[in-house]
N, C-alpha and C positions, 0 to 999 in steps of 0.2 A: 531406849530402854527405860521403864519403869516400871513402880512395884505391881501393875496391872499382866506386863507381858515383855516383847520384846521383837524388835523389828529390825531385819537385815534390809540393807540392798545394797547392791557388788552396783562398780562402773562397768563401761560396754567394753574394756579392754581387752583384746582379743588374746587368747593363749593357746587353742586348742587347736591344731594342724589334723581336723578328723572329718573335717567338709561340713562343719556346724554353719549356720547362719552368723555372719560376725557380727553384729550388732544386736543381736538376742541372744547371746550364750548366754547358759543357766551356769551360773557360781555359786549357788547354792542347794545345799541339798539335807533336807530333811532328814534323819535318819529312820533308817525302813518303810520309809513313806508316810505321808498325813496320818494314814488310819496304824501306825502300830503303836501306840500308846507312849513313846516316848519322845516326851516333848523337848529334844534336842534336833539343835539344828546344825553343820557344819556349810563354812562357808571360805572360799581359796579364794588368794590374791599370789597373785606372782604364775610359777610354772604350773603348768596343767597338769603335771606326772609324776609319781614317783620314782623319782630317776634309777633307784635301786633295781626295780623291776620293769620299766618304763610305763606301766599301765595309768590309766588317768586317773585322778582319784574320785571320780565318781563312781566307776568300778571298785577302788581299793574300798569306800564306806559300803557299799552294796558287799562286801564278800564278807567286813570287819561284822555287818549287823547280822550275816550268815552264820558265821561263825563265833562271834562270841554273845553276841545279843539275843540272837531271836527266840533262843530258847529259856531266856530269863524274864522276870518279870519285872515291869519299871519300881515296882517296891524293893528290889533290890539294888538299887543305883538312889541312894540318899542325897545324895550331889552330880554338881554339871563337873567339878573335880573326879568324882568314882568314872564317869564315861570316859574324860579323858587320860585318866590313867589307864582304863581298860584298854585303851585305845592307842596309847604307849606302847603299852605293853604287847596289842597286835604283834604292831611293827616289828618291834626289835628281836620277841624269839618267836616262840614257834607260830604259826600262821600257813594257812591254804593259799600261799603268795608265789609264783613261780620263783625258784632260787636263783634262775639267770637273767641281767638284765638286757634287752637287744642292743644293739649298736649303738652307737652316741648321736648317730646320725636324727632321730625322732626328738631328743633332747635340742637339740641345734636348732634343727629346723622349726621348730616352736619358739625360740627363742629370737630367732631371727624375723618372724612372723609380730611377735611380741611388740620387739623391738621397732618395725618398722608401723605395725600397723597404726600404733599408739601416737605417733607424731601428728601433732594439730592439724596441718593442711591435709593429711590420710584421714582423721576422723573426720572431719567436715565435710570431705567427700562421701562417705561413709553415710552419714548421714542423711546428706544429701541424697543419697539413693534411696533409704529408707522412704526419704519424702517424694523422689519419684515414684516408686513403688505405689504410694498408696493413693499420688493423683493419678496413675493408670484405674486402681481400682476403682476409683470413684466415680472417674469421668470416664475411662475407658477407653481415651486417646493418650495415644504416648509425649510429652509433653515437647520431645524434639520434634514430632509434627507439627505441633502448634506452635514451631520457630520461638519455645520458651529455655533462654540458656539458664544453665544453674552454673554460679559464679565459682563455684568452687573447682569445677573444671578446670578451668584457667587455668587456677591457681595453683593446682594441682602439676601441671604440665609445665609451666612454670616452676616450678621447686622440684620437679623431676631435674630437668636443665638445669639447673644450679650445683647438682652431684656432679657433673662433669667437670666444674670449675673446682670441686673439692676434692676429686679424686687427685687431679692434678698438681694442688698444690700440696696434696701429702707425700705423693711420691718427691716430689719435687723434695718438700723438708725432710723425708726421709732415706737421701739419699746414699744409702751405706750399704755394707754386703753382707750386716746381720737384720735390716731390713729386708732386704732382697729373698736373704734367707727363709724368713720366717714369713714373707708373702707366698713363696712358693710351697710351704709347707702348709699354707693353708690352702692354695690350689690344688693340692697334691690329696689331703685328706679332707676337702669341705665343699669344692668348686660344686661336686655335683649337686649337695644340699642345697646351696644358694642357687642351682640353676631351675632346682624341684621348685623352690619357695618362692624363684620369681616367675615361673610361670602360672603357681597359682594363684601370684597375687594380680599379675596382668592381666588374668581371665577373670578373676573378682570384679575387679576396678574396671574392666573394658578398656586400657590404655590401647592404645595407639600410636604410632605402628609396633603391630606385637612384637616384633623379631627385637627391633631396637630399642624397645625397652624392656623386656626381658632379658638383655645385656647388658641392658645398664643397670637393672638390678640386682644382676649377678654380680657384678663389678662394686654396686655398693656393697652389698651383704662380705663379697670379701674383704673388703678394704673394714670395714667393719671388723670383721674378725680376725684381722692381721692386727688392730689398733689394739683389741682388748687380751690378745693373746703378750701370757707374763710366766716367767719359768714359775712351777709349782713348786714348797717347799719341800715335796720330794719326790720322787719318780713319777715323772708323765707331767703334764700340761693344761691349764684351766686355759677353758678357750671363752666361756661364757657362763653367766650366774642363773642354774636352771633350780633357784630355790622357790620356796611355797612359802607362804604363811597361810597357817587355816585356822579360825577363829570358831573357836566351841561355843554355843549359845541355848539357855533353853533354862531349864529347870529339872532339877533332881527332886525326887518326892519330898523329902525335908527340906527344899528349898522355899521360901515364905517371898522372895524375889527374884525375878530372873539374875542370872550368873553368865559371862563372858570368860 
């Protein structure tokens, strides 16, 4: 940012459970698009949704610039503060937002996706296909025919194998019957979510052999959500932090610098 303009760019952190490209998700999002005259921009780190309603929030800025913007003119918004108060103000009362929010289950399984993709030896791999990808386009041979390995393979398979040695040893420290409890509870209310999210993570990634590791990814994601599951200070149960931070950027027509 300077007094000339003002530049975002998000990490490849993947958040979004809706069949995007994971290494090119857009986190950012203009509001009403390039050509509607208002030179704000919103950009999300963290969950993909508003969990209120579960919709993504690239949808919730597409309905907010529907509904409270598009019919005003940017001389009416003096600041990058007036947008996000307006913008506030969406949210919290009246608004074109469905009143019901779907099951917890799209929150989770995002979050579980979040969680796992985001780990070093997963993004490396990740990448690495990125860079397969474009030596196919190039050369137009797939690079495992030209008996070229990409290290991150391995590595990868490797540090899958090693969850086994961690699942083991949690049960093991967690050896009680209000552990027991609360693993079962989350088999009971989450197993299926983890068996959705490893099997689209083993068809991403190509692991191998699918069955087996699609189990052992269900087995991580629950062991996972057995670890961060904590009683809520009042009725019901946080299982996982499906929060957002969106950062407002741009310029209000009195504005002389861009504003965050």
């Amino acid at each position: 940012m300077n007094s000339h303009g003002v530049s975002l760019a998000s990490d490849s952190a993947v958040t979004f459970g809706d069949q995007r490209t994971y290494n090119t998700v857009n986190k950012i999002f203009p509001l009403g698009g390039k050509d509607s005259g208002h030179r704000i921009t919103f950009m999300i780190s963290g969950g993909a949704r508003h969990l209120p309603t579960g919709m993504l929030w690239e949808r919730i800025f597409g309905l907010f610039y529907e509904d409270r913007i598009r019919a005003k003119q940017p001389t009416e918004f003096d600041t990058v503060d007036c947008y996000v108060r307006e913008f506030q103000d969406y949210l919290n009362t009246k608004h074109n937002l469905p009143n019901d929010a779907p099951a917890n289950s799209v929150s989770v399984q995002d979050n579980l996706r979040y969680w796992f993709l985001t780990m070093p030896p997963v993004q490396r791999r990740l990448n690495e296909q990125q860079t397969r990808d474009q030596f196919l386009d190039m050369v137009g041979i797939d690079h495992d025919k030209l008996g070229l390995q990409l290290p991150s393979k391995e590595n990868l398979e490797d540090f899958l194998d090693s969850w086994q040695e961690i699942i083991d040893y949690q049960q093991e420290r967690h050896d009680s019957n209000e552990w027991r409890q609360r693993f079962l509870r989350v088999e009971e209310h989450h197993n299926d979510n983890s068996k959705f999210v490893a099997s689209d993570i083993v068809d991403t990634l190509d692991l191998k052999p699918k069955r087996e590791r699609k189990d052992l990814l269900r087995r991580i994601f629950n062991l996972h959500l057995a670890l961060l599951y904590e009683p809520a200070k009042q009725e019901g149960r946080e299982w996982v932090n499906g929060s957002t931070t969106i950062a407002v950027a741009g310029f209000g027509t009195q504005d002389i610098e861009p504003r965050l």
